[in-house]
TORGU-251499 format. One record per residue (C-alpha): y, z, x. Coordinates in steps of 0.02 Angstrom, whole numbers, padded with zeros to 5 digits, always signed. Layout:
N
YZX...
This chain:
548
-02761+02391+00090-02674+02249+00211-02559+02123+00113-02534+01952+00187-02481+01786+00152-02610+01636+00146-02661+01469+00092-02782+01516-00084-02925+01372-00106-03029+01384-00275-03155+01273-00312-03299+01250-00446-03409+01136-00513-03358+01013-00683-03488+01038-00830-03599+01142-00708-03683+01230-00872-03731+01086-00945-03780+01006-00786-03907+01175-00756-03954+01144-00955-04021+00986-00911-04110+01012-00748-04100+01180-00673-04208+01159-00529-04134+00984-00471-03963+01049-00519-03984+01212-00407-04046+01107-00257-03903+00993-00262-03784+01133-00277-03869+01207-00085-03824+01039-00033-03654+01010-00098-03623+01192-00035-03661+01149+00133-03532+01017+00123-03408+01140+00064-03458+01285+00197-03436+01155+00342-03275+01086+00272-03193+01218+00252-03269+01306+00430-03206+01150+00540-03037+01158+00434-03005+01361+00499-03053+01417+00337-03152+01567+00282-03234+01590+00116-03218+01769+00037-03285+01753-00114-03431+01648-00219-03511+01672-00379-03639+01522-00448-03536+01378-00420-03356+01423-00372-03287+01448-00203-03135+01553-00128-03064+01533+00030-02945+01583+00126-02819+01453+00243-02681+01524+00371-02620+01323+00340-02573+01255+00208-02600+01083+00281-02775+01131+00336-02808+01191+00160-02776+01008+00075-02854+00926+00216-03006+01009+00195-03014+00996+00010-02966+00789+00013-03137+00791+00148-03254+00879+00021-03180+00781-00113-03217+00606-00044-03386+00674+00056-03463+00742-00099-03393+00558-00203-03480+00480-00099-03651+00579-00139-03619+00555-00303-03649+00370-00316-03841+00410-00288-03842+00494-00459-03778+00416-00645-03630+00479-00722-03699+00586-00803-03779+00683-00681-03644+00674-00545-03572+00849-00483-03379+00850-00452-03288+00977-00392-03098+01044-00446-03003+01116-00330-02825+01230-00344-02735+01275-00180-02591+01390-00180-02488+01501-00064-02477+01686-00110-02468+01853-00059-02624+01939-00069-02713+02098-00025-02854+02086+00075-03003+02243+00031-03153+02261+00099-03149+02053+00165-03122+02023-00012-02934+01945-00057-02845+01992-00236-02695+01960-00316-02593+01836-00414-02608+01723-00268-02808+01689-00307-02760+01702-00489-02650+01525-00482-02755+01458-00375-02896+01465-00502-02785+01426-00632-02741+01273-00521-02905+01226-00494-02910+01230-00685-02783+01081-00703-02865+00994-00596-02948+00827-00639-03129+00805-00621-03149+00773-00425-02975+00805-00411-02846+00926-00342-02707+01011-00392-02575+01115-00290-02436+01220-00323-02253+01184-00280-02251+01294-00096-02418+01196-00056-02323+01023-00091-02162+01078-00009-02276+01107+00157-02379+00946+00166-02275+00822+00103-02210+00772+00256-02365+00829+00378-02499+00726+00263-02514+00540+00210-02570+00604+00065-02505+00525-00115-02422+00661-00268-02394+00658-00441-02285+00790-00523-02333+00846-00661-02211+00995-00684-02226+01154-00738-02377+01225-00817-02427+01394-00925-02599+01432-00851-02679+01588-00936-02632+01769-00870-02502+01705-00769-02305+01773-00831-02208+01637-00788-02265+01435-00775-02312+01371-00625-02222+01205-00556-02411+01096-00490-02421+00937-00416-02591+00824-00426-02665+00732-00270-02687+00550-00288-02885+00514-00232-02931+00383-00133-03049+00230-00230-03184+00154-00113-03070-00005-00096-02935+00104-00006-02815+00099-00153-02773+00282-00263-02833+00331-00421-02674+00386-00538-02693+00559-00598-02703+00581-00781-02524+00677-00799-02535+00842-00891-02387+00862-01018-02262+01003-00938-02185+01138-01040-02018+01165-01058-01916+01291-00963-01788+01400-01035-01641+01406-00973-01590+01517-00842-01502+01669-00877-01595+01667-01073-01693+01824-01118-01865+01834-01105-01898+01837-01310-01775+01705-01353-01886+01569-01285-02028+01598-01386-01927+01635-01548-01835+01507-01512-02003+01388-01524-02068+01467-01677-01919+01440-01777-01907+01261-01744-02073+01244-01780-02055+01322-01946-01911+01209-01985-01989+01070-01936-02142+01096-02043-02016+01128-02193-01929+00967-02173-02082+00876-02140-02036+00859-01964-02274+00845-01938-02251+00661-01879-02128+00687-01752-02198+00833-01685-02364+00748-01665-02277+00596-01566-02188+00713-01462-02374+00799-01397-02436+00646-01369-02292+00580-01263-02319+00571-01071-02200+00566-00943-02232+00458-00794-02239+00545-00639-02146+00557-00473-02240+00495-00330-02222+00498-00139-02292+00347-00071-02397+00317+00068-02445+00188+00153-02610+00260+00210-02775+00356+00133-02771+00523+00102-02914+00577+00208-02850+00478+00371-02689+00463+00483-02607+00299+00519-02695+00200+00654-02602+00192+00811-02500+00037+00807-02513-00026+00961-02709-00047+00965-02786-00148+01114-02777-00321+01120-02940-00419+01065-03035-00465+01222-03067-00664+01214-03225-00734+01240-03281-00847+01375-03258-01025+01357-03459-01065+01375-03585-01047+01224-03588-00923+01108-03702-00805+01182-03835-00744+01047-03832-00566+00990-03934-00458+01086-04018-00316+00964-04084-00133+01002-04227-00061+00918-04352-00156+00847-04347-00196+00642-04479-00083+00579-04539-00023+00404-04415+00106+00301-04419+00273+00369-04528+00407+00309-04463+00542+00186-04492+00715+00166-04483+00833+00040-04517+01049+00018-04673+01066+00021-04718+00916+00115-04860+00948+00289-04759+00975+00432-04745+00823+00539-04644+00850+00701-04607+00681+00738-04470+00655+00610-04397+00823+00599-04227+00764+00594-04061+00841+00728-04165+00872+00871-04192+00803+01011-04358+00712+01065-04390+00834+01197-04404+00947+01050-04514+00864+00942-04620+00849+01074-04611+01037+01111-04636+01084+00932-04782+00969+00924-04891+01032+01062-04831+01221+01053-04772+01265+00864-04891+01138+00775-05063+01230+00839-05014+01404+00828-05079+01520+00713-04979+01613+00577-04855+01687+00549-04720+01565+00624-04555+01455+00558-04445+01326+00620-04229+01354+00582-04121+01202+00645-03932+01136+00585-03861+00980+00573-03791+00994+00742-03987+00986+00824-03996+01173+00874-04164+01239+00841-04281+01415+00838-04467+01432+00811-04568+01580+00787-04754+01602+00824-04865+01752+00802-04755+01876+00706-04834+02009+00596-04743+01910+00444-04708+01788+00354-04518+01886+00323-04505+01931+00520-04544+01730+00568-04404+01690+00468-04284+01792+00527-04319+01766+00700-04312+01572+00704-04148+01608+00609-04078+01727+00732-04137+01615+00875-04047+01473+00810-03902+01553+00736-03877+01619+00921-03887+01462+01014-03778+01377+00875-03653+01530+00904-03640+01518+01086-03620+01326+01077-03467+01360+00945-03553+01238+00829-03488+01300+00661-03638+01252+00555-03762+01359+00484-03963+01365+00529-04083+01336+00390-04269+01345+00398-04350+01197+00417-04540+01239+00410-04621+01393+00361-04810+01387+00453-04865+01209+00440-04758+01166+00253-04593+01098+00254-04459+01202+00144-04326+01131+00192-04219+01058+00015-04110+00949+00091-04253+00793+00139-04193+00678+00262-04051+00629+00306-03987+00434+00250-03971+00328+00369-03953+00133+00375-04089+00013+00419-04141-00030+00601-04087-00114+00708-03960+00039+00718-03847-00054+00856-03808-00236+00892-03744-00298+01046-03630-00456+01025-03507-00509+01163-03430-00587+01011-03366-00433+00952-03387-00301+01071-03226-00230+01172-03183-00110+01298-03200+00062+01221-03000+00160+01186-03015+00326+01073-02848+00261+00989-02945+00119+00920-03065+00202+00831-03044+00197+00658-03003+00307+00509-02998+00469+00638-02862+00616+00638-02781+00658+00774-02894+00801+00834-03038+00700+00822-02962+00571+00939-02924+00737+01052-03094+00774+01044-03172+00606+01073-03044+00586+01219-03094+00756+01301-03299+00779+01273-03354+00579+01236-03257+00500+01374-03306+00587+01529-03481+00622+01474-03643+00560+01539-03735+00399+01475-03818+00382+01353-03656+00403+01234-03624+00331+01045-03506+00392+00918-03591+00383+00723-03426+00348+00605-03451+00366+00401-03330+00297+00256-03216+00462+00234-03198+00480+00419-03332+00589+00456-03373+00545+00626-03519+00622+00780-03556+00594+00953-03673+00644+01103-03676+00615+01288-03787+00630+01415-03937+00590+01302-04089+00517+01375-04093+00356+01268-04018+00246+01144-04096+00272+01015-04110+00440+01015-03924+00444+01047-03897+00337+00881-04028+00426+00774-03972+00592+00783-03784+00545+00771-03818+00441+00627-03921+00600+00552-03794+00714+00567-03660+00591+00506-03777+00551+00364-03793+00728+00308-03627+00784+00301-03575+00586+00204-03689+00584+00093-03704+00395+00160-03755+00293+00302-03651+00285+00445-03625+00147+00580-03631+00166+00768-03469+00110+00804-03476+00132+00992-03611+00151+01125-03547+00218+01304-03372+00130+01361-03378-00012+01217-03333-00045+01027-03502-00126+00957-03440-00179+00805-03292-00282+00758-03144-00142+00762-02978-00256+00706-02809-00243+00789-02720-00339+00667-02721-00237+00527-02777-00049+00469-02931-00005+00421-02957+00106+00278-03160+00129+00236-03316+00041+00244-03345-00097+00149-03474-00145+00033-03488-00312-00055-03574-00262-00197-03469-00132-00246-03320-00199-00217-03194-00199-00353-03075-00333-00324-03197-00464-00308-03253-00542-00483-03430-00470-00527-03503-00644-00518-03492-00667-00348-03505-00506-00260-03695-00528-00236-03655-00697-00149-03540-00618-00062-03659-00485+00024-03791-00604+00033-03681-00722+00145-03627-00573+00255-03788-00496+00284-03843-00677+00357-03699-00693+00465-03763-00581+00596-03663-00636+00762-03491-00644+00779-03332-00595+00684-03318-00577+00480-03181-00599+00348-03148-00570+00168-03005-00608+00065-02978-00607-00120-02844-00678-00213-02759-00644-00394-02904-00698-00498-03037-00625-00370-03106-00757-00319-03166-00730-00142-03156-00818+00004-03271-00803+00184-03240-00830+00367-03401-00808+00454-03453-00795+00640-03286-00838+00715-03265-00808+00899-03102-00684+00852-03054-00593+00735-02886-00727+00714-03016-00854+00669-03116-00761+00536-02958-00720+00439-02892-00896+00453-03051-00954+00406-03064-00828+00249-02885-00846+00181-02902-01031+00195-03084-01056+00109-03005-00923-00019-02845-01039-00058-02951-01190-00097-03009-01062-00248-02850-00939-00289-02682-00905-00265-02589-00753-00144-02736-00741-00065-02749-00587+00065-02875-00499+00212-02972-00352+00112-03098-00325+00254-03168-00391+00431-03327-00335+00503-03384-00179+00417-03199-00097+00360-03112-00129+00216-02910-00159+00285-02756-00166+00216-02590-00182+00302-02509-00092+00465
């Protein structure tokens, strides 16, 4: 047996019996979705998961750092699915991170290190995480990431308590939820024996009980200490912005040119379901080339045959096997292979199995067409260090694969900075579709094409930071009564650069279809003063912002 030291991730599912009680079969196909989530989280992050059973996940981090970053990415990805679905039927994870010694059998890992890291995950709040003091002491100066102590904690099987911090989650509006601060225990001394502690306890107890000492033992359980937290001035799942973006680009002194749109509006897409006929035309990933492929040589072929693909638009078909078992595996091999060799780290699914769809996952969302506007209004020369809401080795990434590739190129961006990109693809729209597929997947929500080849084609600010997408009608710092005026007005303001700002009373106020991004916030925090008081910016264009 090998003993090492390593970041411990645990991770299960809130209320996931009653959730199965209620709907097994809906609750098992969610959990294959929310699992593929997890699996490419914690893949991308250098993580490697060494044990599962029903809903819980183990992994195994050589980072720290990586450990919470991955588990702040799941966290706000799977949120973010959950607003499809009523409170009631929304699946959050918890998630415990620790660093331990372990020993490592047979890929399996055991020892107290996965112990506190369950019990960890235990503490944690309902879409929440909780880490132990060595995990803290390692990010909190790597990650903008926000803490509340909440002390030291007797978790079940475990000798002596364990010190645990909570992470502070991002809200949609950029600001951070306040963990609900578990009451610590009280340490003894140093130096006391072991049995004094406890004896201690129990005879104060008694006495208390004989002197009527109930009531202020009951106010004492149900007193809370407030927490110690690091601040931060940005969200937990991205890294400051660099703050010397690009200067806006001005527009020419002639008329406003009008806004020039790609792809034709047409009807809501189709959807598909298991079971569903196959229809090779909107099997989502791949590449048109493909469909087209699939369509003249897959769809006419007899029995037994299948069709494997992942998110990333890798794909293997099988015709003519002697099974329906040996058609499946080898359209998962195939793809699996060419996924390998590419070093994409997401897993192939079927898709099809003969002519029937089985894939659970449906399609993708995606947002309404036209998928890209082009606006000399807002569009600017394209800089990776402008891009919002990305980490660092994105932007190392985008600045080695999307900047020297081939038209046609676009980069797909989604609310918790999940982000995709192609190059060399044979047209726009198929460029856009299949980034905003993949991006749509992994969110859980439509993304935006933020850039197509060497421009921004959407309003990116330089002013301030931008922290998430922003959605009017959800939207809690504007006053319920107007937020539907609010999107209404926006969604009609098509050309051109946007502004909101709220003041105290949130009341908002609009700048619409300014010629800079200067304009729309003067316009905005002006038509907001008229209505409020300390008015201020919360978003332009299609961010939510907050300061540098």
């Amino acid at each position: 047996m090998k003993r090492k030291i390593a970041a411990i991730f645990a991770a299960d599912i809130a209320g996931y019996s009653r959730l199965v009680a209620e709907d097994e079969e809906e609750t098992l196909r969610r959990l294959a979705s929310y699992r593929q989530v997890t699996d490419d989280f914690i893949a991308k992050g250098g993580g490697r998961i060494f044990n599962t059973a029903g809903d819980a996940v183990l992994a195994e981090f050589p980072s720290a750092v990586e450990a919470v970053r991955c588990a702040i990415d799941i966290q706000e990805s799977l949120r973010t699915r959950n607003m499809a679905y009523p409170p009631s039927r929304q699946m959050s994870f918890r998630i415990g991170i620790t660093i331990g010694d372990v020993v490592e059998r047979d890929g399996d890992l055991l020892g107290d290190g996965v112990n506190i890291a369950a019990r960890l995950e235990g503490l944690a709040e309902v879409g929440g995480i909780c880490v132990s003091r060595a995990v803290h002491e390692q990010v909190a100066n790597k990650l903008s990431v926000q803490f509340a102590d909440i002390g030291a904690q007797e978790v079940k099987n475990i000798p002596t308590p364990v010190h645990a911090y909570m992470v502070a989650m991002r809200r949609e509006d950029g600001s951070y939820a306040t963990p609900q601060v578990k009451k610590p225990i009280k340490v003894p001394p140093p130096g006391a024996p072991a049995w004094m502690w406890p004896a201690g306890i129990t005879l104060v107890l008694l006495a208390a009980i004989g002197v009527g000492g109930f009531l202020a033992y009951t106010k004492l359980e149900t007193s809370a200490n407030k927490p110690a937290v690091v601040a931060s001035s940005v969200p937990a799942s991205a890294p400051l912005v660099s703050a010397s973006p690009a200067p806006l680009v001005a527009p020419a002194p002639s008329a406003k040119p009008a806004p020039t749109l790609v792809a034709p509006a047409s009807p809501p897409p189709p959807s598909i379901a298991s079971g569903d006929k196959l229809a090779t035309d909107i099997i989502p990933f791949v590449s048109d080339r493909t469909r087209n492929v699939l369509a003249t040589e897959y769809a006419p072929a007899n029995d037994f045959k299948a069709i494997a693909l992942n998110i990333n638009g890798f794909v293997g078909s099988s015709v003519a096997q002697p099974s329906e078992d040996a058609a499946k595996t080898s359209a998962l091999e195939q793809c699996q292979k060419r996924a390998d060799n590419a070093g994409s780290p997401r897993k192939c699914e079927l898709y099809a199995v003969g002519n029937t769809v089985v894939y659970a996952h449906g399609l993708p969302p995606v947002p309404p067409l036209p998928w890209v506007k082009r606006d000399a209004l807002v569009e600017k020369p394209y800089a990776t260090k402008d891009v919002p809401l990305l980490r660092e080795a994105a932007r190392a990434r985008l600045d080695s694969l999307f900047v020297p590739g081939r038209k046609t190129r676009t980069i797909a961006l989604g609310p918790g900075g999940h982000y995709f990109f192609n190059a060399g693809i044979d047209s726009l729209e198929e460029s856009a579709r299949r980034n905003l597929q993949a991006c749509g997947a992994v969110a859980g929500v439509p993304c935006t094409i933020v850039a197509v080849d060497d421009v921004f084609v959407v309003p990116v600010p330089a002013t301030v930071r931008v922290t998430g997408f922003f959605k009017a009608a959800d939207s809690s710092v504007i006053t319920p009564g107007e937020r539907s005026d609010v999107a209404r007005r926006l969604a009609d303001a098509t050309a051109g650069w946007n502004a909101v700002a709220v003041g105290t009373q949130g009341r908002p106020g609009l700048g619409l279809k300014a010629e800079n991004e200067q304009s729309a916030v003067n316009a905005a925090l002006a038509d907001c003063a008229r209505r409020d008081s300390d008015c201020h910016v919360i978003a332009i264009g299609p961010f939510t912002v907050g300061p540098n």
